[in-house]
N, C-alpha and C positions, 0 to 999 in steps of 0.2 A: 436143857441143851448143854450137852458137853464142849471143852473145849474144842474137840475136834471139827465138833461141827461150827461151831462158831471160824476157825481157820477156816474152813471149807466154804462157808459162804463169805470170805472176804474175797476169798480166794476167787472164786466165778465172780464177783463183784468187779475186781480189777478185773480180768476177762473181759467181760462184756465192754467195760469202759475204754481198754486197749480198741478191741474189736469194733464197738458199734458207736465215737465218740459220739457224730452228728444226732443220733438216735436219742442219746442219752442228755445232750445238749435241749433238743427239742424238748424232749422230757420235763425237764428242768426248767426254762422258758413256760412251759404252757402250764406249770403247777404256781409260778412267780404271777404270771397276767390273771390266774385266777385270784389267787389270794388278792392282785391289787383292783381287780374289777369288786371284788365285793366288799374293799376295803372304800372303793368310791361309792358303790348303792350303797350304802351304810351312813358315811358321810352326807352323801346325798340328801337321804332321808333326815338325818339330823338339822341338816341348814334350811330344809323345806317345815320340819315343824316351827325352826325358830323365825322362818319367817313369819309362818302364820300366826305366833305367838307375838308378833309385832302388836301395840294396841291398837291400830288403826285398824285391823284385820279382824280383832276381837270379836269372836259370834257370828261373821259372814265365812267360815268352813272354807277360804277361795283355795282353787286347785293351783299349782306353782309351778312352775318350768323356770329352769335356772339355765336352757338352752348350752352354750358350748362351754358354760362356766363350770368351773369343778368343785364340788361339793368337800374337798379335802382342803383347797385353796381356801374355803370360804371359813372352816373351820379354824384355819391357820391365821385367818383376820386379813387375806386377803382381797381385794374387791373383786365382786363378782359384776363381768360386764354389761348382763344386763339379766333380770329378769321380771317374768312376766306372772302376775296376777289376776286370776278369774273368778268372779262371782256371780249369782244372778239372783242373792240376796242381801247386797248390800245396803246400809243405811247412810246416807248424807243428807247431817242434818232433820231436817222433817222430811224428805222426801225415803219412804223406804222402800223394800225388795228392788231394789237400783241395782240394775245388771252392768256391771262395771268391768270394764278389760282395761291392765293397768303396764307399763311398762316402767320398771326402774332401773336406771344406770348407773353402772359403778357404785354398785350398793356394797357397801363393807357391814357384819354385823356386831365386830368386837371391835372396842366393847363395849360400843353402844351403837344400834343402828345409825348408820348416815349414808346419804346418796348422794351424787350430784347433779340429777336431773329426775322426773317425774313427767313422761305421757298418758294419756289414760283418755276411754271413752266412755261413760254414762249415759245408758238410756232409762230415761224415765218415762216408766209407764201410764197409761192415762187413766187408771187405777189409784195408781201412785200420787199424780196430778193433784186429782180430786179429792183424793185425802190429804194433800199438802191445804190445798185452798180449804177445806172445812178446820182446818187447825189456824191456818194465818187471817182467814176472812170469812169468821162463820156469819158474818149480816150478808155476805154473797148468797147465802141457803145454797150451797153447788152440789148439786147431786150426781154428775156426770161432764165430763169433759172432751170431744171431739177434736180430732188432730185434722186441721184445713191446710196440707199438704200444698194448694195449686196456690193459695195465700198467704203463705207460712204464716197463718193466727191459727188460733185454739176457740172454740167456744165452749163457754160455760152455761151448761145447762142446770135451773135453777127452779125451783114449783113456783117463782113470781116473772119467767122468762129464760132470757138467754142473753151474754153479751159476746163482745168479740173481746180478744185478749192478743195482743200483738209483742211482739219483743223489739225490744228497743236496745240501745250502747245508750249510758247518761255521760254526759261530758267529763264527769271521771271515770271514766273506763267500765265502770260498774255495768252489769248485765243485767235488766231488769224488766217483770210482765208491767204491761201498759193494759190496764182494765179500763173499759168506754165503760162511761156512767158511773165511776163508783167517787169522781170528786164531787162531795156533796160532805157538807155537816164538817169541814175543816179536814176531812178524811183523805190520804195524796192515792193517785190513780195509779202508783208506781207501786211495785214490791221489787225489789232487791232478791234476785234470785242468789246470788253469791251468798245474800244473808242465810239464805233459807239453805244453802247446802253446807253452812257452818254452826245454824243454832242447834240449842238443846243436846240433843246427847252427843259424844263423840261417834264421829266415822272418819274413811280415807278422808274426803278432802277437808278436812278441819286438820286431824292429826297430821298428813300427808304437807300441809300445805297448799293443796292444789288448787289452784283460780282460775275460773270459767274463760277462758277463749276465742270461742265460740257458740251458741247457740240453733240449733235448728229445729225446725218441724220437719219429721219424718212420721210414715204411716203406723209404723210400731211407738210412738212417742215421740217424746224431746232429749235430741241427743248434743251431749256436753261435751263439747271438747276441752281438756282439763289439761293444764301444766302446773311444771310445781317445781320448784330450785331447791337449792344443797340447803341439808337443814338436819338435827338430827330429831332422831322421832322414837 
């Protein structure tokens, strides 16, 4: 390109710019909002893996929405105001494949995860049940577990019978299954469901912090209403 031509296109450059500023403006503007929309899905994606890479999340894949929070802010080490965590194979405790929907507030991740609140819902399935109860209570023999919805109890079905299983609050707070029949031989009728969503290997509510709620029977399982305070994780 000779000099000429190099004049000649400054030359129609100012032109246009005289002539069409608005045009040139817009122009300018809608090349700026790209660059910084892909500068946010970028971001985005980054503060989404590092959530997942949280230990409590470790191995359950959960999907992540960081809703109206910005994924540049969060890289910046600002708190992001709230977001939301899905699985539907999570593990708490001995209870696993635990379909868990998590909400956290003003979660910051530099430079080291902290939040300052934890909601979350836990359904455990009665798959899941039954395989908690053959690990915590294998002289139950439980083969199968039944969600009594009209009664909120559970039965455990067993090759020497069936009992009921009720849930109770213990006068410390504690959440805990009431087995009919099983005090016998010094053995307590009681399990500690809190215990059971914090033993053995880690998950959310051990790492999380989060302490059971409430408790319900529902027709899909036993669902957990879970909270959890500022902590860092």
């Amino acid at each position: 390109m000779t000099a000429r031509d190099v004049g000649s296109r400054r030359a129609h450059m100012k032109t246009v710019l005289m002539q069409h500023p608005v045009l040139v403006l817009m122009t300018v503007l809608v090349c700026l909002t790209a660059v910084a929309v892909t500068a946010e899905l970028v971001a985005r994606k980054i503060v989404e893996d590092r959530v997942r890479a949280v230990p409590a999340w470790r191995g359950t894949n959960p999907t992540v929405d960081l809703h109206s929070g910005w994924g540049l802010a969060g890289l910046a080490g600002d708190k992001l105001p709230e977001v939301s965590l899905a699985s539907d194979d999570a593990t708490m405790g001995v209870f696993t494949d635990v379909r868990l929907r998590i909400q956290v507030f003003d979660l910051q991740l530099e430079p080291t995860p902290k939040f300052q609140r934890v909601h979350g819902l836990a359904v455990v399935s009665t798959g899941s049940l039954t395989h908690a109860f053959q690990r915590v209570a294998p002289t139950l023999g439980v083969t199968s577990v039944t969600m009594n919805v009209s009664d909120g109890t559970m039965t455990v079905h067993s090759s020497g019978g069936s009992r009921r299983v009720g849930l109770e609050t213990q006068p410390d707070g504690a959440m805990a299954f009431a087995v009919q029949g099983v005090k016998e031989q010094g053995k307590d009728d009681h399990i500690d469901v809190d215990a059971l969503t914090k033993s053995g290997a880690q998950g959310p509510a051990k790492s999380l912090a989060l302490k059971i709620q409430v408790m319900a029977i529902e027709r899909d399982g036993l669902h957990l209403i879970l909270e959890g305070s500022t902590g860092d994780h």
